[in-house]
C-alpha positions as CSV (number, residue, x, y, z in Angstrom):
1,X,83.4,95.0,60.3
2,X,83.3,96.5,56.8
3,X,85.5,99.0,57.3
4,X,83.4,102.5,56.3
5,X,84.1,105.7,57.3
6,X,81.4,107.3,59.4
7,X,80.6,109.6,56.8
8,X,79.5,106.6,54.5
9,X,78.0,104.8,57.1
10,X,75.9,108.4,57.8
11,X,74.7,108.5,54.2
12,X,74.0,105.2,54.3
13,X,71.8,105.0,57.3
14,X,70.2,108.8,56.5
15,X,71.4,110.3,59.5
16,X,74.7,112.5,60.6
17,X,78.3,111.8,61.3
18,X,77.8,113.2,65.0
19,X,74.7,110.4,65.2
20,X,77.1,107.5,64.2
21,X,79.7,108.6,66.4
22,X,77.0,108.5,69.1
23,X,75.8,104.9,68.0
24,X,79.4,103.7,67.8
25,X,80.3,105.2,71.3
26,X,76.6,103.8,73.0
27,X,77.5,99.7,71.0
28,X,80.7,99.8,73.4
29,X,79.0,101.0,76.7
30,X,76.8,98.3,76.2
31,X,79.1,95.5,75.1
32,X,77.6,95.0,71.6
33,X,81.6,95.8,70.3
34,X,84.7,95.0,72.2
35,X,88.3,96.5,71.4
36,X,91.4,94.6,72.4
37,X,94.9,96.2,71.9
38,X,97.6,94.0,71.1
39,X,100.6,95.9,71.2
40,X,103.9,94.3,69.2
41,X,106.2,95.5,72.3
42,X,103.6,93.2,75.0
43,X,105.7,94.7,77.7
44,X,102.5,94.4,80.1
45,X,102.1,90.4,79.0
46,X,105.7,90.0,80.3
47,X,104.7,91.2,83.0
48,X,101.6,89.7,83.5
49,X,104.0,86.2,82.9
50,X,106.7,87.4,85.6
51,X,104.0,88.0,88.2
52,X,102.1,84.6,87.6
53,X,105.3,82.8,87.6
54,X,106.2,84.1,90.9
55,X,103.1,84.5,93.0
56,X,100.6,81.7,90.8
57,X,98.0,84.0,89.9
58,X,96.4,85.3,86.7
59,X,97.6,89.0,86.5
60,X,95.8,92.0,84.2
61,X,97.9,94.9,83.6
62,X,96.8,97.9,82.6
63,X,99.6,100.5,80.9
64,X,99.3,103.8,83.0
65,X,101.7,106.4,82.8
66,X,104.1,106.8,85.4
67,X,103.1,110.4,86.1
68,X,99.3,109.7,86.6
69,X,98.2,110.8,89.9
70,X,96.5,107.7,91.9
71,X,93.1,109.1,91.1
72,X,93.4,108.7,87.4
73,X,95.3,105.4,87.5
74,X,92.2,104.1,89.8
75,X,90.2,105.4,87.2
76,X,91.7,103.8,84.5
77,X,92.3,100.7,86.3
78,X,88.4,100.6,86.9
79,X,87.4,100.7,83.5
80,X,89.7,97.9,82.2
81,X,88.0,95.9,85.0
82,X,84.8,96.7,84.6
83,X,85.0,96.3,80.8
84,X,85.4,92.5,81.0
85,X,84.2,91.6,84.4
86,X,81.5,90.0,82.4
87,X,84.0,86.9,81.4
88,X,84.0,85.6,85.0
89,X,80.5,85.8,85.7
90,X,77.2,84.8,84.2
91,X,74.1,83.4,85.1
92,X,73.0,81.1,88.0
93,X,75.9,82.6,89.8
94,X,77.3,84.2,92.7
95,X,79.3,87.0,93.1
96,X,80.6,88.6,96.1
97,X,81.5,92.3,96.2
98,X,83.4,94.3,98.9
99,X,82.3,98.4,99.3
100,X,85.0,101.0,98.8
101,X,86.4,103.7,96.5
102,X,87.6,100.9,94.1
103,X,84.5,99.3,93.7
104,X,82.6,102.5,93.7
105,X,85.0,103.5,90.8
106,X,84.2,100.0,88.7
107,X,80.7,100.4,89.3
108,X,80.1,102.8,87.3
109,X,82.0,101.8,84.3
110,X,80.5,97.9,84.2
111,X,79.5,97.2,80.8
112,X,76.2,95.1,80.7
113,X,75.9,91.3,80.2
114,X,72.3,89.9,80.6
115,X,72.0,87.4,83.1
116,X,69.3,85.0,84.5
117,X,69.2,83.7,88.2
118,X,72.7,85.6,89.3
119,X,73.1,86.7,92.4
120,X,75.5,90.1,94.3
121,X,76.3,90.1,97.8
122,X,77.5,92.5,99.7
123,X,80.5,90.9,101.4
124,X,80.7,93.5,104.8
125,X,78.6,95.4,106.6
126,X,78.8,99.3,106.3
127,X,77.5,101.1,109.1
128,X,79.0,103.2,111.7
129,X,78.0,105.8,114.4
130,X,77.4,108.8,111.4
131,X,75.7,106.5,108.7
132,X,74.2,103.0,108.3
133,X,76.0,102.8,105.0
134,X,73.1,101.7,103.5
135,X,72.9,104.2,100.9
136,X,76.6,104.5,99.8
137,X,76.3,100.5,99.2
138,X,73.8,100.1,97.6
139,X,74.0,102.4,95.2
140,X,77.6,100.4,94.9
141,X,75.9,96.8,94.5
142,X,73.6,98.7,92.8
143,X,75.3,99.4,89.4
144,X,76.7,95.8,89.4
145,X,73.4,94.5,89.7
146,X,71.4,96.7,86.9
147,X,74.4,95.4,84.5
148,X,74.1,91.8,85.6
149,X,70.3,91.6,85.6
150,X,71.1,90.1,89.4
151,X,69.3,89.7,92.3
152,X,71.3,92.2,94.9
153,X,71.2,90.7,98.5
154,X,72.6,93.9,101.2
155,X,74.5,92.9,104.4
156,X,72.5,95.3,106.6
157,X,75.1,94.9,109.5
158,X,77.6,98.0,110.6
159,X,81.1,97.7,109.5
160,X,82.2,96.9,113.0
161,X,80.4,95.9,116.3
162,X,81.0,97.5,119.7
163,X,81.0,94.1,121.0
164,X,82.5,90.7,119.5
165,X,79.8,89.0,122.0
166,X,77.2,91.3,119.6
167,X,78.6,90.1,116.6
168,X,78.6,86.2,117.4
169,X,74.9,86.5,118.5
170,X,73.6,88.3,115.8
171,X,75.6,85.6,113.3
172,X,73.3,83.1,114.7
173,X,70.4,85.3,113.7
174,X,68.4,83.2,110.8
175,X,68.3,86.4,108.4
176,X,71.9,86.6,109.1
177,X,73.3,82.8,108.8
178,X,71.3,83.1,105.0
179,X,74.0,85.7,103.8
180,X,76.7,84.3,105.2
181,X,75.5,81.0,103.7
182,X,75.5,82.4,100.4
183,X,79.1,83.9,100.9
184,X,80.2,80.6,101.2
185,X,79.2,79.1,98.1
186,X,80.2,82.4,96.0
187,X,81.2,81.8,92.6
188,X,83.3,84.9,92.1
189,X,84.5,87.3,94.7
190,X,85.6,91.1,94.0
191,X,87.3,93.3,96.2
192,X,90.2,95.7,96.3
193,X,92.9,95.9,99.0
194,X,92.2,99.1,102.1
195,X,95.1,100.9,102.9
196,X,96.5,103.8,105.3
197,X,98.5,104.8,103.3
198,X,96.9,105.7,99.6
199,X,96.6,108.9,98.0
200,X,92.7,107.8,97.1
201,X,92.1,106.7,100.7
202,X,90.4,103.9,101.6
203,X,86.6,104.3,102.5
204,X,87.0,102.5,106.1
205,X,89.9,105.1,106.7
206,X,88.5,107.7,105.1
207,X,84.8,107.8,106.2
208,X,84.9,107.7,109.8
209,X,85.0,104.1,110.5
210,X,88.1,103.6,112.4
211,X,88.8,105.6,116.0
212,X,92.1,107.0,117.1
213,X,92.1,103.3,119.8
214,X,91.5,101.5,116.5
215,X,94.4,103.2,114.9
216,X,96.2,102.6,117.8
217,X,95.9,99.0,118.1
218,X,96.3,98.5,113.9
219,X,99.6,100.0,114.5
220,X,100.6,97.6,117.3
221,X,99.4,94.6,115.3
222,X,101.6,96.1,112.5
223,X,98.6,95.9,110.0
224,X,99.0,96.4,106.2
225,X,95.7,96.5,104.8
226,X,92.4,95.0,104.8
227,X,90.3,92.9,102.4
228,X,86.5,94.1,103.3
229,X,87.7,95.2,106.9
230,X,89.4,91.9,107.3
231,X,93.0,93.3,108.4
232,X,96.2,91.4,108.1
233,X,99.9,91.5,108.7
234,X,102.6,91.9,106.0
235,X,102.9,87.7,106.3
236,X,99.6,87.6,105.7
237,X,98.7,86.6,109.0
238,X,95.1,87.9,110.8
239,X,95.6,86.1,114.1
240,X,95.9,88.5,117.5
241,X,94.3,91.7,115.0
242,X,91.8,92.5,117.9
243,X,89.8,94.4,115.1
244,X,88.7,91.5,113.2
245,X,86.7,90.0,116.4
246,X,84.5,93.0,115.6
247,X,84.8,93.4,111.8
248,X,82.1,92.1,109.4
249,X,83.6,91.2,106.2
250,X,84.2,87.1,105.4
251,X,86.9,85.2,107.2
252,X,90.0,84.1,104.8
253,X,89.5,80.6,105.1
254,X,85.6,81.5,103.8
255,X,87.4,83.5,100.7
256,X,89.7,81.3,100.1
257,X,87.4,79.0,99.0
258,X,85.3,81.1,96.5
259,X,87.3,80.0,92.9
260,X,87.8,82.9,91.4
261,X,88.8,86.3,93.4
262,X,89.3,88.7,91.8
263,X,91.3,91.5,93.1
264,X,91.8,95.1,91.9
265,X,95.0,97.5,93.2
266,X,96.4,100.8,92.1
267,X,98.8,102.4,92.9
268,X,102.2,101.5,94.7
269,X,101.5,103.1,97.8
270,X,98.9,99.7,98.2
271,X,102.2,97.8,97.6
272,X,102.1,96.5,101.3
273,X,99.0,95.6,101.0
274,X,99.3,93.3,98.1
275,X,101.8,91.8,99.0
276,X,100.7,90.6,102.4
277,X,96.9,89.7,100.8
278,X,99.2,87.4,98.5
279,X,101.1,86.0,101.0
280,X,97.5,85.5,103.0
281,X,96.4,83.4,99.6
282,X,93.6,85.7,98.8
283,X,93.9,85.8,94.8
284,X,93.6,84.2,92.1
285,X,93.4,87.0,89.3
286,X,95.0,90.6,90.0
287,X,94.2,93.7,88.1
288,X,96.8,96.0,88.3
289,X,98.9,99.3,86.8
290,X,101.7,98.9,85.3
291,X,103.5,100.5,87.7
292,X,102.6,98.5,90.7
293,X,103.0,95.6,88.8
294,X,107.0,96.0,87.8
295,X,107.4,97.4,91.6
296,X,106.0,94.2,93.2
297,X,108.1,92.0,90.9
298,X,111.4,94.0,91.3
299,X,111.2,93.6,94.4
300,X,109.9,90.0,94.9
């Protein structure tokens, strides 16, 4: 704030340069300073004003080169998320949060914000016949709740039932109807958007969730993505997906009525999926590379 070199603020603390830079790196980890580029050309704020004209939402988006490879734009993509997720929740609240490589990848990032009687819930269940998913969760929901100072509440459930019968019975479990009770009065919901089709691909593609039936019957259904193993159509339809009588993740009409959702894509290979999870109403604020972001208006 008073504009001294490190050096003078080194002498003037007694300590060394590399000590200040250490201080100065630790006060933005931990939110005590924030750094906002405004950049005279704004090209991503046109953007941001193109896509909100056109789809109604609130859209982020974060400059990326065009020659990143999808694993750095991710990366990049995470950590403009997860330095100011702290603006759309705070205490006595309730957030949501779907597993996955995106999430995994803002977790660790989140800057800190003190909270008092907040709450995380894990929006799906992530078992399957190698894991119960427990771990790889958790340590997820984890991250967001150490930041948050919130109480994390696990949806100890595999990803996807055997059985749809199994699935309706153990909903009308008491232990059960209590987390899907507080998914229905979420404050703020965060998830990214599953796809096929990624170069980072999606953990319920990726890690042995889906079988060569399931594939078989996505394909039929001519499925796009999925928002916590919730699949849908390019119209943003989820009737007839025979998948979704067995998946665990919160119907649309039960996300659609959490206020804020808060969804995070990069990378135009998830182009499909965005745009059918905007047709299907599922967001209100959209964190995205600039790439993605000209692609999905160009061709809106």
């Amino acid at each position: 704030m008073q504009d001294l070199t490190m050096d003078a603020i080194a002498h003037e603390l007694h300590t060394s340069r590399s000590s200040v830079s250490r201080l100065l790196s630790h006060a933005r980890a931990t939110g005590l300073v924030d750094i906002q580029i405004r950049s005279p050309l704004d090209a991503p704020s046109r953007l941001e004003l193109l896509i909100q004209e056109r789809f109604h939402i609130t859209a982020h988006v974060v400059p990326v080169p065009d020659h990143a490879t999808d694993v750095d734009r991710l990366e990049r993509v995470a950590l403009s998320v997860a330095r100011i997720l702290g603006q759309f929740f705070d205490s006595n609240m309730v957030m949501g949060i779907a597993w996955g490589s995106t999430m995994n990848a803002i977790s660790r990032h989140v800057t800190p914000k003190q909270t008092h009687g907040s709450q995380i819930i894990q929006l799906n269940g992530a078992g399957n016949m190698r894991t119960t998913g427990l771990s790889y969760a958790s340590e997820i929901l984890g991250r967001f709740g150490y930041a948050f100072g919130a109480h994390v509440h696990q949806f100890p459930v595999p990803a996807f039932f055997d059985n749809p019968a199994t699935k309706q019975a153990l909903w009308r479990e008491r232990s059960v109807s209590r987390l899907l009770e507080m998914q229905s009065r979420m404050d703020v919901a965060l998830f990214g958007l599953g796809s096929p089709f990624s170069e980072v691909p999606s953990h319920v593609y990726a890690g042995g969730y889906l079988e060569e039936a399931d594939y078989a019957s996505l394909s039929r259904s001519e499925v796009v993505g999925d928002v916590a193993t919730i699949f849908y159509r390019a119209d943003g339809s989820t009737d007839g997906i025979q998948l979704n009588a067995r998946g665990t993740g919160p119907d649309f009409t039960v996300l659609r009525q959490t206020p804020r959702r808060l969804c995070v894509v990069s990378g135009t290979a998830k182009l499909a999926s965005l745009r059918g999870a905007l047709k299907a109403d599922l967001i209100t604020d959209l964190f995205v590379d600039e790439s993605t972001a000209r692609a999905l208006v160009a061709n809106a």
